[in-house]
KOLVEX-213435 format. One record per residue: x, y, z of N, C-alpha, C in turn; residue number from 0. Coordinates in steps of 0.001 Angstrom, whole numbers, plus 524288, in hexadecimal, padded with zeros to 5 digits. Example, Ala and Ser with C-alpha at 12.3 -4.5 7.8 and 13.67 -1.06 7.14 Angstrom:
BEGIN
    nu    nv    nw   cau   cav   caw    cu    cv    cw num
 83386 7E9C6 81E78 8300C 7EE6C 81E78 83390 7F31C 81E78   0
 83232 7F736 81BA8 83566 7FBDC 81BE4 83264 8001E 81EBE   1
END
This chain:
BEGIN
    nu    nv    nw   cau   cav   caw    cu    cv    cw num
 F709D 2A02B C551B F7201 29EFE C5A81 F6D3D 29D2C C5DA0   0
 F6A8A 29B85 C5AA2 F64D5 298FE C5E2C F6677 29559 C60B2   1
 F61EE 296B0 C6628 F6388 291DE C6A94 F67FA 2935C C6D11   2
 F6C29 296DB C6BFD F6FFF 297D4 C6F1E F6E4A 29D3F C71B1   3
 F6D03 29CBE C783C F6AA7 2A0E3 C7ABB F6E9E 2A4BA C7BD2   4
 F7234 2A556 C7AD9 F775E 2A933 C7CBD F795F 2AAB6 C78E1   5
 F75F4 2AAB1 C7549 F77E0 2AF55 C6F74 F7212 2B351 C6D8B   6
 F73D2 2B75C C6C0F F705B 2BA7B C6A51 F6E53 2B965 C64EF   7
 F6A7C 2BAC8 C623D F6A6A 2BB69 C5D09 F6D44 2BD31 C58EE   8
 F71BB 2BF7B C5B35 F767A 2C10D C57C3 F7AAA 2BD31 C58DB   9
 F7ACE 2B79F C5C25 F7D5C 2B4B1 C5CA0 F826F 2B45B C62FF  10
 F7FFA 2BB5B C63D2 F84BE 2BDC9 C66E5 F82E8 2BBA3 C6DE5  11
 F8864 2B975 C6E6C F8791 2B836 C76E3 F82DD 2BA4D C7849  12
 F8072 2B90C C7BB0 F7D9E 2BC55 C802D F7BDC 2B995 C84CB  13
 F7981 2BB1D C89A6 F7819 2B8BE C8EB4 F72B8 2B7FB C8D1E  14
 F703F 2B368 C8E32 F6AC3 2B262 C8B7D F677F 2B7AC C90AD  15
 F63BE 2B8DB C8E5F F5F05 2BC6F C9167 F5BB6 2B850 C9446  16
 F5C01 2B87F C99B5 F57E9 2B469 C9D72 F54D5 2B6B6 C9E5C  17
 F5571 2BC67 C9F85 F50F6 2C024 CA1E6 F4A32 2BF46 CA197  18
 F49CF 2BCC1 C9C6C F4483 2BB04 C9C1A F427B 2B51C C9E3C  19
 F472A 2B209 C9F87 F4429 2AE6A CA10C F45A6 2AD2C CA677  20
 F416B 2A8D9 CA852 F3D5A 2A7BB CACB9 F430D 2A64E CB0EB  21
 F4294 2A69C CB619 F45DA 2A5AC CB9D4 F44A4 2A046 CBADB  22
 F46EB 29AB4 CB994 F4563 296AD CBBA5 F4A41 29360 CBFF6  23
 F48E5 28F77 CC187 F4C25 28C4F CC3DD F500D 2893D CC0BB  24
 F5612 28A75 CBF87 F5797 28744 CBAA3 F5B5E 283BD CBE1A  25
 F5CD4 27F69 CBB38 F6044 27A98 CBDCA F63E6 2785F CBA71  26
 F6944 278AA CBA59 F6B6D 276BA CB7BD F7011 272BA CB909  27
 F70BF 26DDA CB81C F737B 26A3F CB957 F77EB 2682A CB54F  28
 F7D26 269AC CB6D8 F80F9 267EA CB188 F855D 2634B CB546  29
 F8685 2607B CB171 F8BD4 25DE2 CB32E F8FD4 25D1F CB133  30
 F938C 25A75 CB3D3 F98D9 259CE CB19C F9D2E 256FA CB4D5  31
 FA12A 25394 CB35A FA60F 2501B CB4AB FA9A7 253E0 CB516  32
 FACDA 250BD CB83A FB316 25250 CB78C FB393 24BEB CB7B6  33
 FB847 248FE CB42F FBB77 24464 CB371 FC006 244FF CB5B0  34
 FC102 2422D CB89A FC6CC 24174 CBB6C FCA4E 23CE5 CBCA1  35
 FCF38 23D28 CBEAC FD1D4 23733 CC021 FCD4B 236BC CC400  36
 FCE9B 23010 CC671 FCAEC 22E2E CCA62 FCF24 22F1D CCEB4  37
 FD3AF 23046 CCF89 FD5A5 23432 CD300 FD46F 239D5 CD3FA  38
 FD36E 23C8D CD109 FD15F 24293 CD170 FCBFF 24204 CD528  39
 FC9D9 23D65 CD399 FC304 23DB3 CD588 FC3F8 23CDC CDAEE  40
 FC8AA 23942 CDCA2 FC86F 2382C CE213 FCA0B 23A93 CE456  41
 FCDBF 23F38 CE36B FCE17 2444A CE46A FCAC4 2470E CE6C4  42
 FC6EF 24794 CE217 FC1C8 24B53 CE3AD FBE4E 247B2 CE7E6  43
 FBDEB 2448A CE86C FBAF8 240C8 CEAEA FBD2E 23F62 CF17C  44
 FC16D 23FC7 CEFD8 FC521 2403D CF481 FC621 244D6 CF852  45
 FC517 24901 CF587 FC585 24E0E CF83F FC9B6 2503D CF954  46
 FCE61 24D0D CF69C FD368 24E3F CF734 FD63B 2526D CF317  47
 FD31D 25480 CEFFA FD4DF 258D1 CEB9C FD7A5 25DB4 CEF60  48
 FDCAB 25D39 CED11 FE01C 26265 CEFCE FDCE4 2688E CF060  49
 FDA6B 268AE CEC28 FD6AA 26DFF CEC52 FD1C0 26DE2 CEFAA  50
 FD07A 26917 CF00C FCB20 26786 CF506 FC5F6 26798 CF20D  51
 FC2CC 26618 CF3DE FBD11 26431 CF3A1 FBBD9 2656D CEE5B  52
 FBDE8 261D0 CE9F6 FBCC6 2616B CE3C2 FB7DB 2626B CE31D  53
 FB589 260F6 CE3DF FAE33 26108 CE46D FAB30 26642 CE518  54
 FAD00 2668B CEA89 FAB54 269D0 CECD0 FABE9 26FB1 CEAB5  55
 FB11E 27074 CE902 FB30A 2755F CE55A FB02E 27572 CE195  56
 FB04D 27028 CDF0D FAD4F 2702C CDA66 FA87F 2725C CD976  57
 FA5C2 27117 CDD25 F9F76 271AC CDF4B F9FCD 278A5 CDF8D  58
 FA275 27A76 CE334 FA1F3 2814E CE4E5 FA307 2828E CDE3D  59
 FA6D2 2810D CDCB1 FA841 283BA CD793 FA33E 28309 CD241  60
 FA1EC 27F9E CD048 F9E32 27E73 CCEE1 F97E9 2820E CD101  61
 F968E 280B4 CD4C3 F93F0 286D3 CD793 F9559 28C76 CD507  62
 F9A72 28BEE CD66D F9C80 291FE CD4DD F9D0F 2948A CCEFE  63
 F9DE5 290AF CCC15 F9CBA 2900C CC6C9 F968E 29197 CC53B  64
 F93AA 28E3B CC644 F8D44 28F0D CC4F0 F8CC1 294BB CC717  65
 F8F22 29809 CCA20 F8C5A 29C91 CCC1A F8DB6 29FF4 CC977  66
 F9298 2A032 CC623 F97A2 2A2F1 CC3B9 F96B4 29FE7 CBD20  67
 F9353 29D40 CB9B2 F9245 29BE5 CB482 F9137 2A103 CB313  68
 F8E90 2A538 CB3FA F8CBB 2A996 CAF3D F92BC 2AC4E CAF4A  69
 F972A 2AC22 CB308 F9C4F 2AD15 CB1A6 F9F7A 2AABF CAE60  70
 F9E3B 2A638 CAD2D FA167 2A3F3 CAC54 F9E33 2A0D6 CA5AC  71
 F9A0F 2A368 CA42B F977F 2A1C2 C9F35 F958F 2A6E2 C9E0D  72
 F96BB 2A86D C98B6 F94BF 2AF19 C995B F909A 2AE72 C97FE  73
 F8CD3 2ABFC C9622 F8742 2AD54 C96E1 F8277 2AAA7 C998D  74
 F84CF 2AA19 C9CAD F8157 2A798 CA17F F7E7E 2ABA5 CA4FE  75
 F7C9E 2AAE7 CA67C F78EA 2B023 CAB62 F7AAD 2ADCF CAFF4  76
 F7CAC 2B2DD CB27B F7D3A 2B0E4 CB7B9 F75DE 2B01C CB93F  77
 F7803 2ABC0 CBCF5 F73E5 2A810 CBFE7 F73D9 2A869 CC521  78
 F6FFA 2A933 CC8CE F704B 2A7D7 CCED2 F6EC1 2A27C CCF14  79
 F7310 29EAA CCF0B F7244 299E9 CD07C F6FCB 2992F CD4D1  80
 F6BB2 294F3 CD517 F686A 292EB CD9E4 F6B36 28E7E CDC58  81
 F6D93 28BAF CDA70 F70A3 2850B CDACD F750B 285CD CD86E  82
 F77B7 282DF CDA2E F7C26 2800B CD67D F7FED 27CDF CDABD  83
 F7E37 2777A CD964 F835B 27346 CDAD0 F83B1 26EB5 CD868  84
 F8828 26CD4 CD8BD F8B0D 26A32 CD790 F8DFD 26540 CDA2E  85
 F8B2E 261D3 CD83E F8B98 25BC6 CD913 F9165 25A1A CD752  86
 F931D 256DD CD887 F992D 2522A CD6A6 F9738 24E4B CD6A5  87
 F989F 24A4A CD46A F9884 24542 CD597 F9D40 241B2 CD39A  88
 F9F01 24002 CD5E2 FA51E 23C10 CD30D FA594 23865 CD390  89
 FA71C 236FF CCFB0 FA744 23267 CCBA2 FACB6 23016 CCACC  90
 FAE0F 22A3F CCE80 FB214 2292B CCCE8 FB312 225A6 CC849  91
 FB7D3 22455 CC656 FB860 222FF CC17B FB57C 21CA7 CC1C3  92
 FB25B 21C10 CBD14 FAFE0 21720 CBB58 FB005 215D2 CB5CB  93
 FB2A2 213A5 CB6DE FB3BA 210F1 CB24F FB652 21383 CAE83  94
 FB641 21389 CA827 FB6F3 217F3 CA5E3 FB695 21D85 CA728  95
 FB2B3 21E53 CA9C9 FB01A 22467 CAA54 FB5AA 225DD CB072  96
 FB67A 22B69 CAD6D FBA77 22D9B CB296 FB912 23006 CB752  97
 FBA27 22F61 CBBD3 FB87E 23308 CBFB7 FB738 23838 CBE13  98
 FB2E4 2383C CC2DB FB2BC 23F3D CC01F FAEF2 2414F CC4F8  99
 FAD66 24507 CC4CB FA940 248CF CC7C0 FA679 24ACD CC457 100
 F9F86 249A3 CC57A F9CFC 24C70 CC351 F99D0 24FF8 CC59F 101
 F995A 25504 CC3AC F9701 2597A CC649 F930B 25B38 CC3A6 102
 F8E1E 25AAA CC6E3 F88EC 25DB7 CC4A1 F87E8 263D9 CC8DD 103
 F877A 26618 CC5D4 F8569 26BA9 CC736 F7F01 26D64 CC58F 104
 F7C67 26E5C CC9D6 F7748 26F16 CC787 F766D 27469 CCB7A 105
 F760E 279FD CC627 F759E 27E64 CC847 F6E1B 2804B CC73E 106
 F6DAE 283D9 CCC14 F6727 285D3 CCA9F F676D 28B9B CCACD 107
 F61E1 28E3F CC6F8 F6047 29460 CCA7E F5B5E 294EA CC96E 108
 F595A 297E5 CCA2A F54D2 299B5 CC8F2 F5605 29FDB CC4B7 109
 F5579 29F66 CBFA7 F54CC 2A255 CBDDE F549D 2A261 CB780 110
 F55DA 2A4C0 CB474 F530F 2A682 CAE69 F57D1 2A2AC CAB77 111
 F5B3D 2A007 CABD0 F5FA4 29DDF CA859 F6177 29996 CAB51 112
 F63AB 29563 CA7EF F63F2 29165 CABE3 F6969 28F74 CAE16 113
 F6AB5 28B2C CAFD7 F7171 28BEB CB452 F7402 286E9 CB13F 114
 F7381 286CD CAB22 F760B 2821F CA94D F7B95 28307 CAAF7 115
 F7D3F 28887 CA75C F83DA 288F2 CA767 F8531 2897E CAE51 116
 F8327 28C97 CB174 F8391 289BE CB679 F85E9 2858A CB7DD 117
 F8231 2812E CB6D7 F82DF 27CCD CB9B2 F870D 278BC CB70B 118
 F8A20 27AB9 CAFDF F8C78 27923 CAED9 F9325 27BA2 CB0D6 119
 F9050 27FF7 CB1B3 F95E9 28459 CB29C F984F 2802C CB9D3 120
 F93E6 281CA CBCFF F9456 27D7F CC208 F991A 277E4 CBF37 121
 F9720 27514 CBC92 F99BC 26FBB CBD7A F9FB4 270D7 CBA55 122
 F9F35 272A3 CB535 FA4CA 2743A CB3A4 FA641 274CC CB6D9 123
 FA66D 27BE6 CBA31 FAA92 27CE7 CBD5A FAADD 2782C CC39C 124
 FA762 2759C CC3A5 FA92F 27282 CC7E7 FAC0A 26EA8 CC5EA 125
 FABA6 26BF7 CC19C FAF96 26760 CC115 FB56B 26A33 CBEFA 126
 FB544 26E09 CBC8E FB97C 2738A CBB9F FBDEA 271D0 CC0FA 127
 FBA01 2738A CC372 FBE11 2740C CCBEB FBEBD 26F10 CCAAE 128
 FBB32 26B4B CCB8C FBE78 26677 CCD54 FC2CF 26352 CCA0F 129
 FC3FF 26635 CC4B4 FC69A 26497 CC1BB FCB8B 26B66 CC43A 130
 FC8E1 26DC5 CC60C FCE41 270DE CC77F FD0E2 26FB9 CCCFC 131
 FCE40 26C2D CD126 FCF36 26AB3 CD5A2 FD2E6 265C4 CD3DF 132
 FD15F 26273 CD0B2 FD3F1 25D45 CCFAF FD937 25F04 CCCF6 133
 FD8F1 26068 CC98E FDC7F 26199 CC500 FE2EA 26000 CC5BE 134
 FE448 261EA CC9AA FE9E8 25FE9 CCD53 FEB64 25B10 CCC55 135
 FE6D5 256B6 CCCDE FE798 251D6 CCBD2 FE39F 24E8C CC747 136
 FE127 25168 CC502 FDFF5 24F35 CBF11 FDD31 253FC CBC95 137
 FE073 2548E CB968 FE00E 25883 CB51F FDE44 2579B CB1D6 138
 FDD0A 25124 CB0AB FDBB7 24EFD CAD63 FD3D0 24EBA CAC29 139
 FD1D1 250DF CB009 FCB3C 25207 CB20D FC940 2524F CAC19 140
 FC412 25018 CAC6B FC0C2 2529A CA874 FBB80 25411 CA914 141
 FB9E7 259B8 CA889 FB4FC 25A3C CA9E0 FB259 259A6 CA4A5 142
 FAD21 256C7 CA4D7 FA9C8 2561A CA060 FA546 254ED CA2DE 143
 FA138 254D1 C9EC7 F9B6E 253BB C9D68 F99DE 257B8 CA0E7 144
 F9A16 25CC0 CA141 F9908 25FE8 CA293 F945A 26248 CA011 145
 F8E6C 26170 CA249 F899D 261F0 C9F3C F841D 263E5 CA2AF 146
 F806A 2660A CA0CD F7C0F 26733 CA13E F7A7F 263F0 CA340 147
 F7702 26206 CA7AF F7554 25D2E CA7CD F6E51 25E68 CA908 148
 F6ECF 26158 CAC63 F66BA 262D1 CAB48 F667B 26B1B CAE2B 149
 F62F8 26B3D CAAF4 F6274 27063 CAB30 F5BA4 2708B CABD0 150
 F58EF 271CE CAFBD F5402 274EB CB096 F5300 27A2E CB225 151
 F4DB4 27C65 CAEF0 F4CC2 280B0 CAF63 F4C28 283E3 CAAF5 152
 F4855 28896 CAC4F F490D 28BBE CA5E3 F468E 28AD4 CA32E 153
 F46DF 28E0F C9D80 F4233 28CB7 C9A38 F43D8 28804 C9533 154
 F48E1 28505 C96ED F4A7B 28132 C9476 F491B 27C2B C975E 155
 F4983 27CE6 C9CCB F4554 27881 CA040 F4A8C 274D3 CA16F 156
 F4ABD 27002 CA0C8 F4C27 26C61 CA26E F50D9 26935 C9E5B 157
 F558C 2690E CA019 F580B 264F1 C9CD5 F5AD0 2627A CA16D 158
 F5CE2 25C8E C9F81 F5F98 2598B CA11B F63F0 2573F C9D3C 159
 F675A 256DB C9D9E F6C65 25449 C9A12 F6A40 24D90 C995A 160
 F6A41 24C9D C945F F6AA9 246A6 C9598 F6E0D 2437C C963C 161
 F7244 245AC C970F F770A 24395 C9A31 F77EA 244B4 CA087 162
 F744F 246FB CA2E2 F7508 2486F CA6A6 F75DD 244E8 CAB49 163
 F75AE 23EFA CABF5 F7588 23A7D CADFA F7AB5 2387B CAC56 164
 F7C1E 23B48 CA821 F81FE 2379A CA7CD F8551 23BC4 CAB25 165
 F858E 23E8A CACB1 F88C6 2448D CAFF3 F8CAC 24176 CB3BA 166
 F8949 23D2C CB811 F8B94 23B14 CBB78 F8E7C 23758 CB9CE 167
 F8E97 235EE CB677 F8F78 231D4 CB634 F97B5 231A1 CB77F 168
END
């Protein structure tokens, strides 16, 4: 089980031990789509969704998610998040490629472990809502490319996705 930090030497679960290491500043940035009709988008764009402010729900919920990940992943450490928000940007249909919304979440803290599953937990459950706000009128949604996109901090330091430029697209 080498390299896998959430198993013991007998192979068995466990919560990794942070206690020994250093309190730093960690940063983590993930993203992700929802695909939709190019009616659904004007919906959201429109502000006319029967449930109200698609976005905006999205946004609190997503928040509420990143604060609530060590519930909802059993071996995560709860974290006192320093940051966490959450960007949209939408995208109407061009060409081949389908409308959609893309949501980056970039969560921070200061301390011994870092806020990847955080900041991925953030964008799931926000495109989650807006695929549960829409749903009435396209059921048909797809959330994907749901990914890591840069993580700083720690004694692993620095990564960036090299896809991370295609996110918006």
């Amino acid at each position: 089980m080498s390299g896998l930090t959430h198993f013991d030497a007998q192979g068995q679960a466990h919560m990794v031990d942070v206690a020994g290491k250093a309190a730093t500043h960690r940063v983590a940035v993930a993203g992700g789509r929802i695909e939709m009709l190019a009616a659904t988008l004007a919906v959201i764009q429109g502000g006319t969704a029967k449930k109200g402010d698609v976005l905006g729900i999205a946004r609190i919920a997503g928040i509420q998610a990143a604060k609530k990940t060590s519930d909802l992943i059993p071996l995560c450490h709860p974290l006192a998040l320093t940051r966490v928000a959450l960007d949209f940007a939408v995208h109407p249909q061009n060409g081949g490629r389908p409308a959609h919304v893309a949501c980056t979440a970039t969560v921070e803290t200061i301390g011994a472990t870092g806020v990847e599953m955080e900041a991925l937990t953030a964008v799931q459950i926000a495109l989650l809502t807006i695929y549960d706000m829409c749903k009435a009128i396209d059921r048909g949604m797809t959330i994907t490319d749901v990914k890591l996109l840069e993580k700083h901090g720690g004694k692993s330091g620095s990564y960036r996705n090299p896809l991370r430029d295609a996110q918006s697209e």
